[in-house]
Steps between C-alpha positions, in 0.01 A plus 500: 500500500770255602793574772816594284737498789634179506888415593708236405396161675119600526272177418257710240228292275386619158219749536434469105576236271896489386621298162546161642387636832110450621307748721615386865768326414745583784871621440798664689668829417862448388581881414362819507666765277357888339493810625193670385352201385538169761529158338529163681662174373329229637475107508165339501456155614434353206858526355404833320739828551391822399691830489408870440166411721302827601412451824097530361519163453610393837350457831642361806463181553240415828641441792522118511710483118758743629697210701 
């Protein structure tokens, strides 16, 4: 199961496929926002922006992407 504690800033890459949005395809968070349930807002790299994102479909983005 995938990290869900991300904060705003992180570099994150799709963990699952996304509408528009390829497995891999790596992003930044923009916004996190729910109390009992945590969703991210984040940019991918290939122009695609995605709100309402459970962090399931997320992981953080290896070490040499998060520059």
């Amino acid at each position: 199961m995938a990290d869900t504690e991300f904060s705003k800033g992180d570099r994150v890459v799709a963990a699952q496929g996304l509408p528009g949005v390829p497995e891999g395809t790596p992003g930044r968070v923009v916004m996190v926002t729910g109390l009992s349930w945590i969703r991210y807002r984040v940019q991918f790299d290939n122009g695609f922006e995605h709100s309402l994102v459970d962090g399931r479909y997320l992981d953080r983005a290896p070490a040499k992407q998060r520059h």
